[in-house]
C-alpha positions in Angstrom: 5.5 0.8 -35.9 1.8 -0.1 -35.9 -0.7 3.1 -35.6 -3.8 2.7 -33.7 -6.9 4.2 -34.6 -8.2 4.9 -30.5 -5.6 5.2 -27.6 -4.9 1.7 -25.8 -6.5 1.8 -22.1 -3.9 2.2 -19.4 -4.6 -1.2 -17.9 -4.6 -2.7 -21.5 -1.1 -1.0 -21.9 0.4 -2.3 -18.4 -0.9 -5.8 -19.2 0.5 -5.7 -22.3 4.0 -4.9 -20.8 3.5 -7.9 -18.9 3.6 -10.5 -22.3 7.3 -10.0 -22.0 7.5 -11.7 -18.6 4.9 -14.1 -19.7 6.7 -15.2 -23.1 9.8 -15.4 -21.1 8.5 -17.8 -18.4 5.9 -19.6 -20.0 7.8 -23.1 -18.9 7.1 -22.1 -15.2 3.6 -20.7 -15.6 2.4 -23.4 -16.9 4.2 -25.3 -14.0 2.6 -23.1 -12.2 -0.7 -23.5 -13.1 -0.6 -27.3 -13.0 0.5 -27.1 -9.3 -3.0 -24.6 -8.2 -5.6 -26.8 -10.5 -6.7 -28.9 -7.9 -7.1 -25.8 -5.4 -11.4 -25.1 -5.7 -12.4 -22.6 -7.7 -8.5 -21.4 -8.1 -8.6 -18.8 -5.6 -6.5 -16.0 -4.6 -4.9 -15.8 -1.4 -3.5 -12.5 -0.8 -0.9 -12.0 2.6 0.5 -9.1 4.1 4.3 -8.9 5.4 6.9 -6.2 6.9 10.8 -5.6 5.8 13.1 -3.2 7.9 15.4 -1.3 6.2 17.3 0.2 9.1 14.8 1.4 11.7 11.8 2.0 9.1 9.0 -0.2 8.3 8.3 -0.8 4.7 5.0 -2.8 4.4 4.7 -5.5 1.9 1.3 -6.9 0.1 1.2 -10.6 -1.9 -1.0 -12.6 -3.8 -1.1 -16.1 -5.8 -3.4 -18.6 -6.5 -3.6 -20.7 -3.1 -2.0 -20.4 0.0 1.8 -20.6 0.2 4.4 -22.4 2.7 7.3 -20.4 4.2 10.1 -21.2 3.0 9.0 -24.1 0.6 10.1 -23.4 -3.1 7.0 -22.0 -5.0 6.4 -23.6 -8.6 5.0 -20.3 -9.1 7.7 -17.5 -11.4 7.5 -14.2 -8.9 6.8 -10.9 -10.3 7.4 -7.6 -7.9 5.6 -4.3 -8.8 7.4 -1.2 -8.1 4.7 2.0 -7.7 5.5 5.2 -8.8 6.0 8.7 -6.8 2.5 9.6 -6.6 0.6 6.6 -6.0 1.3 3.8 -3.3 1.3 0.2 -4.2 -2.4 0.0 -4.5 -2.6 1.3 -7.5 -1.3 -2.6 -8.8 -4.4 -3.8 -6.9 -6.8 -1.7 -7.6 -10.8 -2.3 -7.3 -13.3 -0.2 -9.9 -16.6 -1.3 -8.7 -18.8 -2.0 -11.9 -15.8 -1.2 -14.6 -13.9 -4.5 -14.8 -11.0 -5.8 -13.2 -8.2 -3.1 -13.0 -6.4 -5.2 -10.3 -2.9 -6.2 -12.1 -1.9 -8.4 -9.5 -4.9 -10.4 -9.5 -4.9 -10.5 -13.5 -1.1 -11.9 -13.2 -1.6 -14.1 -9.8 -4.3 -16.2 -12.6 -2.1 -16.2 -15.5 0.3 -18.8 -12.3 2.4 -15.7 -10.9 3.6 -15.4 -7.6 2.7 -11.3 -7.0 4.2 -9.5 -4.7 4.7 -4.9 -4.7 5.3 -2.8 -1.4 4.6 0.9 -0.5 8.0 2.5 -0.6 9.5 4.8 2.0 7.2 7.6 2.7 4.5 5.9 0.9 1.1 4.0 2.6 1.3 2.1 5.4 5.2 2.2 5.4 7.5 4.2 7.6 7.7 8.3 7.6 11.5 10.1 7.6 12.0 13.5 6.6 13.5 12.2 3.0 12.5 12.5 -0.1 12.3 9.0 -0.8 14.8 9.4 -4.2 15.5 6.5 -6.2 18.8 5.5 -4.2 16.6 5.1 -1.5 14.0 3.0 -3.1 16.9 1.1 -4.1 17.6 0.4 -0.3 13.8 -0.5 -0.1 13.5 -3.3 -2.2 16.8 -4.4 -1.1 15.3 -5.1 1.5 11.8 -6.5 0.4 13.8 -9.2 -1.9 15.0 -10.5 1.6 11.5 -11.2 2.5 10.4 -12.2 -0.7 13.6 -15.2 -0.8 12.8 -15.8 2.9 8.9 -16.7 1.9 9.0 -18.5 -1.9 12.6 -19.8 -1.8 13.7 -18.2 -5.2 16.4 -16.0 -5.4 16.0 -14.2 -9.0 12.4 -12.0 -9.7 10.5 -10.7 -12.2 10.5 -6.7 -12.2 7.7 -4.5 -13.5 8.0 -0.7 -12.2 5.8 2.2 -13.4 6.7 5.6 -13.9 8.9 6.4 -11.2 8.8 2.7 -9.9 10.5 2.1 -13.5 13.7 3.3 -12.3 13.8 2.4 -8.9 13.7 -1.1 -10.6 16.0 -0.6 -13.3 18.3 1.0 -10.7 18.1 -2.0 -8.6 18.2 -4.2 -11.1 22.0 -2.5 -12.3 22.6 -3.1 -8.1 21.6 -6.7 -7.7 22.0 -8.5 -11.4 21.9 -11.3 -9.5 18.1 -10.8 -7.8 16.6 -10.1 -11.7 15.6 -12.2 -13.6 12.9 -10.0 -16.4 12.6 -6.5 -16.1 9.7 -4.4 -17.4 10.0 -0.3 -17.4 6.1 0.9 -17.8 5.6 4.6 -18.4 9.7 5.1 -18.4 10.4 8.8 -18.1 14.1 8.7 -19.4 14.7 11.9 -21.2 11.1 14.0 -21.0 11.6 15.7 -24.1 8.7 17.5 -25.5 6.9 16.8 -22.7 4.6 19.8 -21.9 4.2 18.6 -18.3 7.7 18.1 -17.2 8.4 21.3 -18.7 6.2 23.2 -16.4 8.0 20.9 -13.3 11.2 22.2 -14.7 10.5 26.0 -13.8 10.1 24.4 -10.1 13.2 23.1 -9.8 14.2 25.3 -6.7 11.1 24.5 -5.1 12.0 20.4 -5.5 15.4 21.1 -4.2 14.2 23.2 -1.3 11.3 20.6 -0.3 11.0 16.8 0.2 7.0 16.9 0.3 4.9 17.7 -2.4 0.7 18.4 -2.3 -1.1 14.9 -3.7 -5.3 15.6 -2.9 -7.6 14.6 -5.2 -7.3 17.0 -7.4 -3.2 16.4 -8.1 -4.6 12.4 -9.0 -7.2 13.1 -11.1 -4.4 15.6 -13.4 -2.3 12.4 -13.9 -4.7 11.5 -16.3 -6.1 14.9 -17.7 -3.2 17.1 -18.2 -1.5 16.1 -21.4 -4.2 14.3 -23.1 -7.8 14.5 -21.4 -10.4 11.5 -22.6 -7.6 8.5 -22.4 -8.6 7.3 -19.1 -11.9 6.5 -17.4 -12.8 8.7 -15.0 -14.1 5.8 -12.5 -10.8 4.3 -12.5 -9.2 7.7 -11.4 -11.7 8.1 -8.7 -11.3 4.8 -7.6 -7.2 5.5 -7.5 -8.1 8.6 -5.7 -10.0 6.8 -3.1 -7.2 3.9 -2.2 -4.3 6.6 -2.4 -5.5 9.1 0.1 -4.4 12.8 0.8 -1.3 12.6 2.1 1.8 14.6 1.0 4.0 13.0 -2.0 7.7 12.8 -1.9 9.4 15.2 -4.2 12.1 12.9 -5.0 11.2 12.1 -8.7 10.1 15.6 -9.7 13.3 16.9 -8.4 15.3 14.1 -10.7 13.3 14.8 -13.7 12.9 18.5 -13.6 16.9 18.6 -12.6 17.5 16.6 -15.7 15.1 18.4 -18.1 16.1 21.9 -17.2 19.7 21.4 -16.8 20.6 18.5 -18.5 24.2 19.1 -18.3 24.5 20.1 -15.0 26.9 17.8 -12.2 24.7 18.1 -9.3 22.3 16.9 -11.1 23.5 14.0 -12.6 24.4 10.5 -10.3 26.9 8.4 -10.5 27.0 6.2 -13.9 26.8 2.4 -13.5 27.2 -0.6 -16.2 23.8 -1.8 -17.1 23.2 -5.3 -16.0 22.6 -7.3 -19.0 18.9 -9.1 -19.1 15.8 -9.5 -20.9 14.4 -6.0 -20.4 11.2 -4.3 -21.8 10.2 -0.6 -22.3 6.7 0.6 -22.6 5.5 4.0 -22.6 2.2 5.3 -24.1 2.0 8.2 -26.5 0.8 10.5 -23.4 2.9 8.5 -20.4 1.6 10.9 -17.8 4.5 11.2 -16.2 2.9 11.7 -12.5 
């Protein structure tokens, strides 16, 4: 395995796990690109689009290179970001003023990619329950988004690329609906949390997860997703500026409860779910040396 001498930035490191869908597709991207060449300047058109799952609103957010027709067959490969339990989908899209580009789905929407993420249940503009918003349920979600998402580009498999806790709401939906993915890509996977000082200290909390489906998330709670483990990986701006999109409101507990419940009793039956054949698909894994599990 290679060493590097500095630590990889974190948008460096979730572009990076997107070479796996680009490798994999470049036969349509490059379709893709040949059919927005002739658009001026090649730009982005970004839409915004609601699912229902049941009675709750689950708000949706696109973008591509030109503007699409419903229900025509896009030349463009889709690719749908799933967010994690502390951010909402705008941390794909994110604006740094004077730092870069740190929006991922503008970076893939160029590269011929028809982008698409939502904010989960309990999550920006979507609906509020009293859940927890656990991975079953996000599950349930993007059930639901992919209905959408066939309704608009007229493809019926997708490119996944979930981060943190969004990593396993895609692989778990991926192992639900074989037939809806076509790549996945599991960014900042949290699958066993060993020797992780962080998830640890969640561990000792395990009562309070199972006791409450809310969590604090301020400012504060954001900026330790990139200062707790490993302080100096991150840019500061680019924290702010997730700080600033994401908001104050409560976080679901749903993830923390999963984790901790696995990392403190890893045995245990009422923590563990149902097991389920693993669909069988190209699939990448990326995780930094300090994830930040958040």
């Amino acid at each position: 395995m290679a060493k590097f001498d500095r630590p990889l930035a974190r948008r460096a490191v979730i572009r990076g796990a997107g070479l796996g869908l680009v490798a994999g597709t470049l036969a349509d991207a490059t379709s893709a690109q040949s059919a927005h060449e002739d658009i001026p300047g090649s730009a982005i058109w970004s839409g915004e689009y609601w699912a229902k799952k049941g009675d709750i609103p689950l708000w949706m957010y696109r973008k591509r290179v030109g503007e699409p027709k419903t229900g025509v067959l896009t030349q463009h490969p889709v690719v749908f970001f799933v967010h994690g339990s502390s951010v909402s989908s705008r941390a794909f899209d994110l604006n740094v003023p004077g730092h870069g580009d740190y929006s991922i789905m503008d970076a893939f929407a160029r590269a011929g990619f028809d982008c698409w993420t939502m904010d989960h249940e309990n999550y920006g503009k979507s609906g509020r329950t009293s859940g927890n918003s656990d991975i079953a349920s996000g599950v349930e979600d993007l059930k639901a988004a992919v209905e959408v998402v066939a309704r608009e580009t007229g493809r019926q498999k997708y490119h996944f690329l979930g981060e943190s806790s969004g990593a396993l709401r895609a692989g778990a939906y991926a192992m639900a609906a074989p037939e809806r993915a076509d790549r996945l890509v599991l960014a900042a996977f949290t699958y066993k949390g060993e020797g992780s000082p962080t998830l640890a200290k969640r561990a000792e909390q395990l009562e309070y997860y199972r006791s409450h489906n809310m969590r604090k998330r301020d400012r504060d709670m954001i900026r330790s997703i990139a200062t707790r483990d490993r302080p100096g990986t991150s840019d500061p701006a680019v924290v702010e500026a997730l700080a600033d999109m994401t908001g104050s409101p409560p976080s679901p507990t749903s993830r923390r409860f999963s984790i901790s419940c696995r990392t403190a009793t890893a045995n245990s039956s009422s923590c563990r779910g149902p097991r389920t054949r693993s669909p069988s698909l190209p699939t990448g894994i990326c995780s930094g040396t300090w994830p930040a599990p958040s």
